[in-house]
N, CA and C of each residue as an Amber inpcrd file, in Angstrom:
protein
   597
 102.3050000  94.8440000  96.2820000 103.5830000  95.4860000  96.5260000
 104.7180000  94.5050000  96.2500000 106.0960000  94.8630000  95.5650000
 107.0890000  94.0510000  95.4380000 108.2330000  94.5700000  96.2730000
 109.2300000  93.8470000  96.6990000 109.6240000  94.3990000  97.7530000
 111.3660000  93.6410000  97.2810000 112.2070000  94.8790000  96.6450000
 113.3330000  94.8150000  95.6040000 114.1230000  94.7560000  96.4960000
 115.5100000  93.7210000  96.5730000 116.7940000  93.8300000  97.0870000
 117.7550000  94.7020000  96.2680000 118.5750000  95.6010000  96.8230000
 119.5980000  95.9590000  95.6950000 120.7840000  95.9280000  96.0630000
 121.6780000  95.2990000  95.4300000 123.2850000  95.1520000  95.9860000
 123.8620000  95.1870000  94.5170000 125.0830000  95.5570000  95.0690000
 126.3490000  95.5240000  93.8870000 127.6010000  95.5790000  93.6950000
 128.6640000  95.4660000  93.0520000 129.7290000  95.6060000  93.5140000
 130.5720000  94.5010000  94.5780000 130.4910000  93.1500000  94.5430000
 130.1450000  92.1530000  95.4580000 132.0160000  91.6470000  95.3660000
 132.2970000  92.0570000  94.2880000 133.4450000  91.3030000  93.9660000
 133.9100000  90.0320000  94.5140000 133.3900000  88.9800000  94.0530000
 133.6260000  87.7820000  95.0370000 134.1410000  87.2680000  93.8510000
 134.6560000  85.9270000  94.5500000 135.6750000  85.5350000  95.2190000
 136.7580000  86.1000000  95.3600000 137.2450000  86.7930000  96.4330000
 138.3450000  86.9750000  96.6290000 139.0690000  86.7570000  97.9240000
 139.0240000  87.6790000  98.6080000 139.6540000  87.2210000  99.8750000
 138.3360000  86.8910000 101.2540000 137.0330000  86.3900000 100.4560000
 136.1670000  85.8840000 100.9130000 135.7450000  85.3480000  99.6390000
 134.5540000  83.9550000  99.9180000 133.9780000  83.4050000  98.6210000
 132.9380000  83.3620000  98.3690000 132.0220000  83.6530000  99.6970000
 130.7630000  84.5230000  99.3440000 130.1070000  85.0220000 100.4160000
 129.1850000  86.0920000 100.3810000 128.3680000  87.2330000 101.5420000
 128.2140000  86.3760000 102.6490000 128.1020000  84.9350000 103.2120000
 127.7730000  84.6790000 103.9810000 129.0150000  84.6670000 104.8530000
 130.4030000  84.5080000 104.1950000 131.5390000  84.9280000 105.1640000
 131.4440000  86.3040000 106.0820000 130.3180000  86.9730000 105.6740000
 130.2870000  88.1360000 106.6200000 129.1720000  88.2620000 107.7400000
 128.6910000  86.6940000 107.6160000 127.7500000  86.6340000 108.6160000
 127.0610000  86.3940000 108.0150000 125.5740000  86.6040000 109.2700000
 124.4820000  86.2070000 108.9660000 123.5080000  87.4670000 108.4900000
 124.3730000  88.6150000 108.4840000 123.2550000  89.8240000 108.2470000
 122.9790000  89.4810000 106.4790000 124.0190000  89.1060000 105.5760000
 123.6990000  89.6190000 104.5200000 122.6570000  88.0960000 104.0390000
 122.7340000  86.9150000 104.4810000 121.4450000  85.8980000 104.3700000
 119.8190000  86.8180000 105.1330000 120.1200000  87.2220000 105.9720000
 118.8650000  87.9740000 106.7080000 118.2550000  88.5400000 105.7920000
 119.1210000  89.7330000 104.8280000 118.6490000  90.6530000 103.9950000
 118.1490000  90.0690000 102.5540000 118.7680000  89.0840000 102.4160000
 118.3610000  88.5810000 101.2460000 116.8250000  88.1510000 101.4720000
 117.1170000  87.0090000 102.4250000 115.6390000  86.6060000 102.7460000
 114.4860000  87.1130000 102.5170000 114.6770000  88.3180000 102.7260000
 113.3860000  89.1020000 103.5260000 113.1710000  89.8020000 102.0170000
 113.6920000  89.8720000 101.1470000 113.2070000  90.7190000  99.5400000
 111.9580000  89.2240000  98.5030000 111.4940000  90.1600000  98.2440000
 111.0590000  89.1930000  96.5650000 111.7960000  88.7120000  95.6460000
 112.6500000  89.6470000  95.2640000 113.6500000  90.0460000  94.2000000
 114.7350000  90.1350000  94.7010000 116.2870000  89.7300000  93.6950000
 117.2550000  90.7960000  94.0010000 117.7670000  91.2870000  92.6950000
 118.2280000  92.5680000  92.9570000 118.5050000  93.0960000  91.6770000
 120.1600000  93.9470000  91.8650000 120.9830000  92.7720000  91.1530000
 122.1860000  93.0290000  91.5730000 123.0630000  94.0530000  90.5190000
 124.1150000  95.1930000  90.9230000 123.9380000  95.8110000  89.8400000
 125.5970000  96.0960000  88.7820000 126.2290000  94.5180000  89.1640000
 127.3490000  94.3760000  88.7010000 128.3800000  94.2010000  89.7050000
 129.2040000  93.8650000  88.6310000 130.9960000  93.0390000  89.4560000
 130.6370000  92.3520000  89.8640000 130.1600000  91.1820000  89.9900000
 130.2020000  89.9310000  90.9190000 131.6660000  89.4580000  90.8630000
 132.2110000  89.2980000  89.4770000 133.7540000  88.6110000  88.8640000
 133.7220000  87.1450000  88.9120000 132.0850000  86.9060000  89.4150000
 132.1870000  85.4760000  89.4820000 130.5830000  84.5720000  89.1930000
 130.1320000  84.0580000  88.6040000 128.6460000  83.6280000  88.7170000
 128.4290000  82.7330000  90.0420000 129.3770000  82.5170000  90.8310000
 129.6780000  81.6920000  91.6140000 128.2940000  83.0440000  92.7790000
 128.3610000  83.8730000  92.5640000 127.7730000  85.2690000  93.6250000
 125.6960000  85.2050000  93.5590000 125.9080000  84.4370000  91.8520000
 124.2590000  84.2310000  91.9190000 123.6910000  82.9220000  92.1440000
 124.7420000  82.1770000  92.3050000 124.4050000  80.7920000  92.5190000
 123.7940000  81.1180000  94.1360000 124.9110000  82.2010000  94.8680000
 124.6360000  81.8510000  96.4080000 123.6410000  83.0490000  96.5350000
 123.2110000  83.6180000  95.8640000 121.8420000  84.8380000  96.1790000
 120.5900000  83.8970000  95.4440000 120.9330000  83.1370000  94.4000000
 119.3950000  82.5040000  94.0610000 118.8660000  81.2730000  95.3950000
 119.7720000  81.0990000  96.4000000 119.4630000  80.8960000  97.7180000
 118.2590000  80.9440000  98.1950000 118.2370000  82.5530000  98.0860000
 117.0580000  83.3230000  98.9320000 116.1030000  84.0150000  98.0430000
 116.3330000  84.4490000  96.8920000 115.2630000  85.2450000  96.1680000
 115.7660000  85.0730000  94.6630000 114.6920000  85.2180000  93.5070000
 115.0470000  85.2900000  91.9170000 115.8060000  86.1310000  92.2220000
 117.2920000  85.9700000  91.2730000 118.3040000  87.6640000  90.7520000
 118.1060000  88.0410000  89.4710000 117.9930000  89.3680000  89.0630000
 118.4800000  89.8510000  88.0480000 119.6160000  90.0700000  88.2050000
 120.9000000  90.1900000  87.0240000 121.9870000  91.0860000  87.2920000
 122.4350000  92.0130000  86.3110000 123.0280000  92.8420000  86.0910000
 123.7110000  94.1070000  85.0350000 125.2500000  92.7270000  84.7960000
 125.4480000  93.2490000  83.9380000 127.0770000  92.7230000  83.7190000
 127.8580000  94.0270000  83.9090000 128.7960000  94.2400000  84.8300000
 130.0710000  94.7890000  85.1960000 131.3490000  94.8030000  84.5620000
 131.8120000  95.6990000  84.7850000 132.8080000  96.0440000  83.5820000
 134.2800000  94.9070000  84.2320000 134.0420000  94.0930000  85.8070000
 134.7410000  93.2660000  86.4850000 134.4390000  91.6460000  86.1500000
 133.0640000  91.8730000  84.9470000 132.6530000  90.5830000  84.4230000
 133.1130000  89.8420000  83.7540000 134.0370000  88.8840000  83.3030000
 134.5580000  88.9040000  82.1050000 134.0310000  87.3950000  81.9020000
 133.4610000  86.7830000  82.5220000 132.4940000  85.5680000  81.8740000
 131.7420000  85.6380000  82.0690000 131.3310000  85.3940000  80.3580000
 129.9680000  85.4980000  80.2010000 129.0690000  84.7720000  81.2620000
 127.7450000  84.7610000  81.5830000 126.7870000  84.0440000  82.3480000
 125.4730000  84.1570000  81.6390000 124.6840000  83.4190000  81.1930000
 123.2320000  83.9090000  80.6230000 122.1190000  84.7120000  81.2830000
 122.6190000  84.3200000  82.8430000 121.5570000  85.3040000  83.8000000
 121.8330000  86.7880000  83.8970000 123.1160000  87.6040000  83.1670000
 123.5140000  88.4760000  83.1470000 123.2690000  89.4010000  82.0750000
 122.8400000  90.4780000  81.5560000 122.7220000  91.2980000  80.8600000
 123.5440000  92.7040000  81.2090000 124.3710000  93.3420000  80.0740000
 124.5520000  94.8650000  80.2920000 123.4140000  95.8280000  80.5900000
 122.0640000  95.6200000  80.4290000 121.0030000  96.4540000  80.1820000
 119.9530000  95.4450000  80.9940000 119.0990000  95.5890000  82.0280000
 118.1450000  95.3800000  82.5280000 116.8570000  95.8680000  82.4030000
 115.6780000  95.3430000  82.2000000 114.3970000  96.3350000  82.1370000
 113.4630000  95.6700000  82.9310000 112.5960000  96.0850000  83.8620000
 111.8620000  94.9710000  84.3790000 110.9030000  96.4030000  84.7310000
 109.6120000  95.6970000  84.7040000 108.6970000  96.7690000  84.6340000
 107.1220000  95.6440000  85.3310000 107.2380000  96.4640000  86.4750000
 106.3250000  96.0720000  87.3750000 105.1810000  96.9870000  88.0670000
 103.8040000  96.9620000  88.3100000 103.3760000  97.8500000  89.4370000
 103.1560000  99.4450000  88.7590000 103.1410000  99.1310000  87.6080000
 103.3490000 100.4710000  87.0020000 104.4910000 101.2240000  86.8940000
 105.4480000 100.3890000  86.8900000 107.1790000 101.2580000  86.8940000
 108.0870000 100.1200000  86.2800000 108.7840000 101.3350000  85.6810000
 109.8020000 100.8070000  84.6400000 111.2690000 100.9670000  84.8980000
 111.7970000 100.0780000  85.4640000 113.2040000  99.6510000  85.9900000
 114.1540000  99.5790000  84.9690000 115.0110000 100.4740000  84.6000000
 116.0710000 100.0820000  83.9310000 117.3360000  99.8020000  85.0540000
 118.2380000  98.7750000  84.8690000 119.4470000  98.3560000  85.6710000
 120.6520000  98.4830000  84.7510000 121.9290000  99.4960000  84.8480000
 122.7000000  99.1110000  84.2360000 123.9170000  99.4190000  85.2210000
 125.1670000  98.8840000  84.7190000 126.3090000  98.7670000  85.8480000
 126.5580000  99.9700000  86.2500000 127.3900000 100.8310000  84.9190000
 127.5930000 102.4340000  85.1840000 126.6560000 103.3710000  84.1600000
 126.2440000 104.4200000  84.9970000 125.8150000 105.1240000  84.8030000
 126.8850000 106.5070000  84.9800000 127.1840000 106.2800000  83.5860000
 128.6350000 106.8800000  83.6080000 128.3680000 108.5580000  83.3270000
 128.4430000 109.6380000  84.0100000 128.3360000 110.9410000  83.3650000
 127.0510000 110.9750000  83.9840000 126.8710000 110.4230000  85.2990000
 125.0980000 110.6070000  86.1530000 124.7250000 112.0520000  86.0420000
 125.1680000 113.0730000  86.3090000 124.8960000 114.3440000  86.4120000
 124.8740000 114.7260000  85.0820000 124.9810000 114.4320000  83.7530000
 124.1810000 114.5670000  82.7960000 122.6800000 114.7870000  82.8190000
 122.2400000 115.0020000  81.7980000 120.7880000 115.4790000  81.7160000
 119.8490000 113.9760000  81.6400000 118.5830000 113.9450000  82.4700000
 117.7970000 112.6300000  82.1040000 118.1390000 112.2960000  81.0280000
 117.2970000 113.1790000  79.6230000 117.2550000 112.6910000  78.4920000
 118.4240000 111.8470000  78.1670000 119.9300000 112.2880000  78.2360000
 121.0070000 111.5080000  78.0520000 121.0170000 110.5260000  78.7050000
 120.5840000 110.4640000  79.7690000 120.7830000 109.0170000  80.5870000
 120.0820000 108.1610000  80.0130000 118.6410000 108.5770000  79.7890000
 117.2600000 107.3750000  79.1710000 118.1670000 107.2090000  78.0120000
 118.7670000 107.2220000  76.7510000 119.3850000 106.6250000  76.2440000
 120.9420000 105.4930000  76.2150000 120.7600000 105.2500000  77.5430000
 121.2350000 103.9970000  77.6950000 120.4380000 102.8270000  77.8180000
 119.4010000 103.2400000  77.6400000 117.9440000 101.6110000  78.0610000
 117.4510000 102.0920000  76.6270000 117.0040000 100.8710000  76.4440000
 115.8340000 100.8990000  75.4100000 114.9330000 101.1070000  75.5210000
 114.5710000 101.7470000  76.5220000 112.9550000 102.1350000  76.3530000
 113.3430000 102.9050000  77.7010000 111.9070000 103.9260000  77.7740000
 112.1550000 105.2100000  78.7020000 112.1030000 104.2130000  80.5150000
 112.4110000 105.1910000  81.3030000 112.6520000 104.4300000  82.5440000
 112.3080000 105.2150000  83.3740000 111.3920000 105.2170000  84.6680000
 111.6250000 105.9130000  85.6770000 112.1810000 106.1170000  86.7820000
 112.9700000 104.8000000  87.1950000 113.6500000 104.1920000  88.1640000
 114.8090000 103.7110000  87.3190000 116.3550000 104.6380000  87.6640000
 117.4420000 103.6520000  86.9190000 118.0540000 103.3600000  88.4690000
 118.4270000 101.9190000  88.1400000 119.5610000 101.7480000  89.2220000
 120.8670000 101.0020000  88.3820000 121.8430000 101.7130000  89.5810000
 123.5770000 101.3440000  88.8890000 124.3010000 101.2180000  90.1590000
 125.8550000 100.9530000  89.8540000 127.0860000 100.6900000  90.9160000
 128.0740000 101.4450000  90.4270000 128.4350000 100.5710000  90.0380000
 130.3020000 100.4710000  90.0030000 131.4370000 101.9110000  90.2930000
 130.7500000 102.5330000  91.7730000 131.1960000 103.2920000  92.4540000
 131.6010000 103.3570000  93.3490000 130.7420000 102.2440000  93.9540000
 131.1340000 102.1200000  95.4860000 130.4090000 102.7540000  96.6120000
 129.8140000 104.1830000  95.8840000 129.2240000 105.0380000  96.8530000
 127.9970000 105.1170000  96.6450000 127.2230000 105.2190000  98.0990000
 125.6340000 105.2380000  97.8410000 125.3420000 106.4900000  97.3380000
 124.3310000 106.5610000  96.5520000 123.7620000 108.1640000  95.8870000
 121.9050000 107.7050000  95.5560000 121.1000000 108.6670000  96.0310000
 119.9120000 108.5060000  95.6640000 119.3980000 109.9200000  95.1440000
 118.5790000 110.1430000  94.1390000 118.7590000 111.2170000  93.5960000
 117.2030000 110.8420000  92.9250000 116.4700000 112.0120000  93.1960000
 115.3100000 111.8810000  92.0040000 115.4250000 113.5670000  91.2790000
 115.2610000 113.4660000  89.8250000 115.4340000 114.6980000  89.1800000
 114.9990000 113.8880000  87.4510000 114.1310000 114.9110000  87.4750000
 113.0600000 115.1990000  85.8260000 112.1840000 113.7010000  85.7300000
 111.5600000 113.6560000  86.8340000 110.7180000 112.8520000  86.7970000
 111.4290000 111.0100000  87.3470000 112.2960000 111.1850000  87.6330000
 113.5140000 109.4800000  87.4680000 114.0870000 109.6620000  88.6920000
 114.1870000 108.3340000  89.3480000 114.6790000 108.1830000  90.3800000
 116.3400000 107.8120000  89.9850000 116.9940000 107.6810000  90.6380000
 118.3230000 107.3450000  90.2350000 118.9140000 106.8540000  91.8320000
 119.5420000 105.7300000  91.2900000 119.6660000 104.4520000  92.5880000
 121.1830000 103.8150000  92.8650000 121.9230000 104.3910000  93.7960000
 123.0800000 103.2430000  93.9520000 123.2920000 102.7840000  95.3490000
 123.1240000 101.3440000  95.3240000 122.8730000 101.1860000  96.6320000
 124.5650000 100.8310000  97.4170000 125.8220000 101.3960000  96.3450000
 126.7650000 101.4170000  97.1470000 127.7500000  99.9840000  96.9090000
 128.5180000  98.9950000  97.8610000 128.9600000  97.9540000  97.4820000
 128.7830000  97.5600000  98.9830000 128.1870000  95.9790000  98.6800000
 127.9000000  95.3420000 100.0720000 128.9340000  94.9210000 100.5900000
 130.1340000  94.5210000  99.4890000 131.7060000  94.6060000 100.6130000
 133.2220000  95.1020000 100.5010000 132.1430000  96.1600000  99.4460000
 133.8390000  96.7800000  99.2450000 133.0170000  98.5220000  99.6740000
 132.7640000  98.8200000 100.2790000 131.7280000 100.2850000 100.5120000
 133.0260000 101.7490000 100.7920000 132.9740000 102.1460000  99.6470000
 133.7780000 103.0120000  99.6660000 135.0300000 102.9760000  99.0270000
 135.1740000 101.7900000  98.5000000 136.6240000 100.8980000  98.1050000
 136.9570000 100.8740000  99.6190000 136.6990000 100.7610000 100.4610000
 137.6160000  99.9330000 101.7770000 137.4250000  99.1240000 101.4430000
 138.4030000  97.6190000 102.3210000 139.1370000  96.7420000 102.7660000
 137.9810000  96.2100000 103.1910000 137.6570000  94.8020000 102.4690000
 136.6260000  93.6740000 102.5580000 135.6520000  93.8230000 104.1180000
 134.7120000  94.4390000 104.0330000 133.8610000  94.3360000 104.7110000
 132.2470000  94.6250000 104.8360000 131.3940000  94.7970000 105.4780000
 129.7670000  94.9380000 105.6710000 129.9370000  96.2760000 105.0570000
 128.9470000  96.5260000 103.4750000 129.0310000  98.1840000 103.4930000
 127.3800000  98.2740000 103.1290000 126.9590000  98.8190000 102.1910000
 125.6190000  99.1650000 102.0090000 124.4770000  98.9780000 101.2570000
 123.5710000  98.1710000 101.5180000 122.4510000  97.6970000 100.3470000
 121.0690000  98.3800000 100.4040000 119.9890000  98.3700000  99.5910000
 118.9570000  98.7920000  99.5600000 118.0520000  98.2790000  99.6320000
 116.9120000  98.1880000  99.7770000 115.6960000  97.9150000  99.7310000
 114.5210000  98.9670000  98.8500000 114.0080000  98.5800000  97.6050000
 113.0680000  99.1500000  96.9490000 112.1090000  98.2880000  97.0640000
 110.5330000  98.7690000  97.6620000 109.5070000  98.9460000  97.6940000
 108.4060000  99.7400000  96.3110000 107.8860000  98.6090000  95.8010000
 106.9170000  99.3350000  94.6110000 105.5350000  99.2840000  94.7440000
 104.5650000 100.1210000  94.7280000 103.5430000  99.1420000  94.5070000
 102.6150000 100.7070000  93.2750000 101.3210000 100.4090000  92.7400000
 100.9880000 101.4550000  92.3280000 101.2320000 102.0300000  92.4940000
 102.0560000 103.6360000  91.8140000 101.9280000 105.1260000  92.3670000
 102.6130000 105.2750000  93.2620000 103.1680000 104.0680000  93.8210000
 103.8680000 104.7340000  95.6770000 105.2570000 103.8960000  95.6500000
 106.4050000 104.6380000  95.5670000 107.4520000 104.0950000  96.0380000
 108.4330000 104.4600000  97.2890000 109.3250000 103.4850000  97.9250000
 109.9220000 103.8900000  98.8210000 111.5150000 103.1660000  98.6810000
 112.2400000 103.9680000  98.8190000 113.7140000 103.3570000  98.5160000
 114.5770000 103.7730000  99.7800000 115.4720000 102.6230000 100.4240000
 115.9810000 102.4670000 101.9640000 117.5760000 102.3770000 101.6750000
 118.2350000 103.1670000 101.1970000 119.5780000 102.3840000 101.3520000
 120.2910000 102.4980000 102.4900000 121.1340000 101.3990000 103.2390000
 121.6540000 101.3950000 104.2180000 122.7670000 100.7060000 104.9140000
 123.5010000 101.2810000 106.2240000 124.8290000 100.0260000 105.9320000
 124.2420000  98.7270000 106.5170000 124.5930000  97.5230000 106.3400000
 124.2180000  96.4650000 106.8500000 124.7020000  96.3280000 108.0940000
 125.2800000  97.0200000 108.7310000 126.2530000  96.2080000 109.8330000
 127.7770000  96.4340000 109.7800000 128.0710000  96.1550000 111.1320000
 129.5480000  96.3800000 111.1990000 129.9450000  95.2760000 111.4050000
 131.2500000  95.3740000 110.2090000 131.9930000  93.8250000 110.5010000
 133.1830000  94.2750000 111.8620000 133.8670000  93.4840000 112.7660000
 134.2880000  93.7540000 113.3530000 135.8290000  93.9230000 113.1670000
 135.9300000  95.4360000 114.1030000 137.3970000  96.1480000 113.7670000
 137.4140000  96.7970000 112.4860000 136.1430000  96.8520000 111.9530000
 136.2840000  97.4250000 110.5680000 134.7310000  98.5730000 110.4170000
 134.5730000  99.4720000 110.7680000 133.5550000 100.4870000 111.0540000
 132.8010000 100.6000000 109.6780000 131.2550000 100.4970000 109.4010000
 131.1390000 100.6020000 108.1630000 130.7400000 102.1670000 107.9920000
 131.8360000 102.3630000 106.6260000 131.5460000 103.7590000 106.0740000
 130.1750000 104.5910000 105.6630000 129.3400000 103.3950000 105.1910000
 128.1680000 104.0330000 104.7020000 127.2940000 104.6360000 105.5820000
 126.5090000 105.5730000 104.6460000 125.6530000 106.1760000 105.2280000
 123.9360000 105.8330000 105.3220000 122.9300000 106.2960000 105.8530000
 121.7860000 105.8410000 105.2010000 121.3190000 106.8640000 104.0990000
 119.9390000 106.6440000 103.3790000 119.8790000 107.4670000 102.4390000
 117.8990000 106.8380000 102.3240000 116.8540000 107.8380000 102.3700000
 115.5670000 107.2980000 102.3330000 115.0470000 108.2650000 100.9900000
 114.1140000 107.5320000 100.9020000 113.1250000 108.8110000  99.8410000
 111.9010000 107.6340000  99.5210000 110.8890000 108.4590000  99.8830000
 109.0560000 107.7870000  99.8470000 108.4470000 108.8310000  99.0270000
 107.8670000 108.5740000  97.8160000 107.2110000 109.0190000  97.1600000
 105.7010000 107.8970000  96.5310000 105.0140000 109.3180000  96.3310000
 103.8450000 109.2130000  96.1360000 102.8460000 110.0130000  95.3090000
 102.0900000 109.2420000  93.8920000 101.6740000 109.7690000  92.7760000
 103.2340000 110.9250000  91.9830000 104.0760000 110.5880000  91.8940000
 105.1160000 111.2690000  91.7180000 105.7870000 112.6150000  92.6840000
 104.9260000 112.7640000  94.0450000 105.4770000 113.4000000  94.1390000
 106.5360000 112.9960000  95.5140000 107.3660000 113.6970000  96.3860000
 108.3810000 113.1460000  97.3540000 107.5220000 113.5120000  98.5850000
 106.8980000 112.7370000  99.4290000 106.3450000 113.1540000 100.8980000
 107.3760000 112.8480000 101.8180000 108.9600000 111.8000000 101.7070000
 109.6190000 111.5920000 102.7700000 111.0930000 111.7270000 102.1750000
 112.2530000 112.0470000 102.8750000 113.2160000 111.8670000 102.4100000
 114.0200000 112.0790000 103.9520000 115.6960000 111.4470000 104.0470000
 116.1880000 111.3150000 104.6380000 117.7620000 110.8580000 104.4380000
 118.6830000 111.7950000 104.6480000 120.0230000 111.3880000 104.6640000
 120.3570000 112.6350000 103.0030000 121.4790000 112.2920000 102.4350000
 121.6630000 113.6470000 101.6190000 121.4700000 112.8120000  99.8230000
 119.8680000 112.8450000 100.1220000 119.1160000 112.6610000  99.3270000
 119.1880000 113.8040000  98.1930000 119.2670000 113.5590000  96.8760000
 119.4390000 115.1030000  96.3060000 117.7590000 114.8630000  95.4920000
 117.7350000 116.2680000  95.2800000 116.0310000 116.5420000  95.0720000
 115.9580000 117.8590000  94.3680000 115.3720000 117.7180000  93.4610000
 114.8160000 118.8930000  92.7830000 114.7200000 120.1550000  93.5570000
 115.8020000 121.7720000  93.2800000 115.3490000 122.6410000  93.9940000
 113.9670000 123.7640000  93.5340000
């Protein structure tokens, strides 16, 4: 089993210089993944220096990227466990049809994850999961604080995806919501929060 961090949307440095100004929850969360798989805007490489801390990063490049970094790609593919991860920043026109979407990766995908929204959305439809785990401190576009990351779980045949808020920073309520979905041999045995799903 691999056991995926997902954050995005981090925009650092700004009026903090990195996740650990918000405590100790977002070192906790890192810790505890294999992976992290970040899914744009950092605005700074300064964001993977302080996540390769705790776990390898992948990252998407963000349309808030504007230096280059070599650890960064527009297009992610990582294919583990029998599943094929595409990562890209926006997934622009999501409610488009799969087929249109799989042509933003080079090769077909069953798991896409993206950001640069702000808002969490988990969605499985025509076989593809579809993943945003939200922004860990801008959640919602509010005002610098704790908002919402994920946790993906892979292993053969069985996945489980957790997104959730981290915590409340104080005087500042976090907006997010949670959002679950456990599947198995393709099909959904768990879901939780306003998960959208095939009717």
């Amino acid at each position: 089993m691999m056991r995926i961090g997902l954050i995005t949307d981090t925009h650092l440095p700004g009026q903090i210089r990195d996740l650990g100004e918000l405590g100790q929850l977002p070192q906790e969360f890192l810790s505890s993944v294999d992976l992290i798989m970040h899914g744009g805007d950092l605005t700074s490489p300064i964001v993977l220096d302080w996540c390769e801390q705790f776990a390898p990063v992948i990252c998407s490049t963000g349309n808030n990227d504007p230096i280059p970094d070599p650890r960064m790609k527009e297009v992610q593919i990582l294919e583990t466990e029998g599943w094929t991860i595409g990562m890209i920043h926006s997934l622009e026109g999501q409610f488009r049809p799969i087929k249109d979407l799989q042509k933003l990766f080079p090769k077909p995908v069953n798991i896409m994850i993206s950001g640069h929204t702000h808002q969490e959305r988990l969605e499985y439809r025509e076989g593809v999961v579809l993943i945003n785990s939200g922004s860990i401190t801008f959640p919602q576009h509010k005002e610098v604080r704790l908002g919402t990351v994920g946790i993906l779980e892979i292993e053969s045949q069985k996945l489980k995806v957790d997104i959730f808020p981290l915590g409340e920073t104080p005087g500042s309520p976090n907006p997010g919501s949670r959002l679950y979905l456990e599947m198995e041999e393709g099909i959904v045995v768990a879901s939780k929060g306003d998960v959208l799903l095939p009717k």
